[in-house]
C-alpha positions as CSV (number, residue, x, y, z in Angstrom):
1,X,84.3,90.3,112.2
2,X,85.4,93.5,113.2
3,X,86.9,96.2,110.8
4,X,90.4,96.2,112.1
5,X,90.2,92.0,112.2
6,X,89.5,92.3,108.8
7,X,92.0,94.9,107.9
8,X,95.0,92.1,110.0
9,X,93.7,89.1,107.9
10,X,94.1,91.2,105.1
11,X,98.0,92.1,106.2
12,X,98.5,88.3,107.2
13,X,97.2,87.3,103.5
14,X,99.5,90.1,102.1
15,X,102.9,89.3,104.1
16,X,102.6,85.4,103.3
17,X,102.0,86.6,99.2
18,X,105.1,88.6,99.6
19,X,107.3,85.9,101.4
20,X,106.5,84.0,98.7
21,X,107.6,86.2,96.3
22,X,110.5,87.0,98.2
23,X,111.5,83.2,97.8
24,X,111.2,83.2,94.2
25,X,112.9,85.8,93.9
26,X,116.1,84.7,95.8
27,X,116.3,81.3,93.6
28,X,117.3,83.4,90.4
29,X,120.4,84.2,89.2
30,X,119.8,88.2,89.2
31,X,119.4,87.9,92.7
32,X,122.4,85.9,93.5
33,X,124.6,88.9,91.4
34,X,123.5,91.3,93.5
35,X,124.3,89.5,96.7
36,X,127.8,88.5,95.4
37,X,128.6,91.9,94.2
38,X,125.9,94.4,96.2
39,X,128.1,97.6,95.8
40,X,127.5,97.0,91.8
41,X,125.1,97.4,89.7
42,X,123.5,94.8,87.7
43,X,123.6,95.6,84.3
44,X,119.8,94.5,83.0
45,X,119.2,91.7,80.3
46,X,116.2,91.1,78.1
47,X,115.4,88.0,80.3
48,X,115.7,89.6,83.7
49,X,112.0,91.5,82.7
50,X,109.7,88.7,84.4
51,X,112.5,89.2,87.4
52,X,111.9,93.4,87.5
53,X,107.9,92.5,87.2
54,X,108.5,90.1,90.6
55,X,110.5,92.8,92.1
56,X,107.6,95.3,91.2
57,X,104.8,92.9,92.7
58,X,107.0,92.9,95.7
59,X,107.4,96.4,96.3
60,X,103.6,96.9,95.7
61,X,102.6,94.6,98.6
62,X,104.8,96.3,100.6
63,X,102.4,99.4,100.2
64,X,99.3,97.4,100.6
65,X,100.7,96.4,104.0
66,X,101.6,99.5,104.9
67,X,98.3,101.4,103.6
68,X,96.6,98.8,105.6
69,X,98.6,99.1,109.0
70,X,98.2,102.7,108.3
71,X,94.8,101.9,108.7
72,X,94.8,100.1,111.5
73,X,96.5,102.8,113.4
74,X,93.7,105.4,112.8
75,X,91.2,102.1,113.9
76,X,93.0,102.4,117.1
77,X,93.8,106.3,117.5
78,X,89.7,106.2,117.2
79,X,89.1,103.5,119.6
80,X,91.3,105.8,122.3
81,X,89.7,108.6,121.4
């Protein structure tokens, strides 16, 4: 398997982990706030920590994704080359 195959299972892998996530997070309440009211802020309760810690996952898969199609991008800039 080639490095950028590799580097796309890797993405694939990462994008269904965040969908995922994604979906859990919609179900809670926090998440239903903000859509009801998305011009206001959310004031932050004790419970809503595990909710911050799923945003948090989130957001770092989202750099993972793009580090790797970052990566991708040079594969092929050096494959032109």
């Amino acid at each position: 398997m080639s490095e950028f195959e590799e580097i796309t299972d890797k993405i694939k892998i990462l994008k269904k982990s965040r969908d995922i996530l994604q979906k859990e997070y919609e179900k809670t309440d926090f998440h239903q706030k903000k859509e009801s009211h998305p011009h206001e802020t959310v004031p932050p309760l004790p419970e809503d920590e595990e909710i911050y810690k799923l945003l948090t996952a989130i957001q770092q898969i989202d750099n993972y994704i793009k580090k790797y199609q970052d990566d991708q991008y040079k594969i092929l800039k050096n494959e032109e080359e």
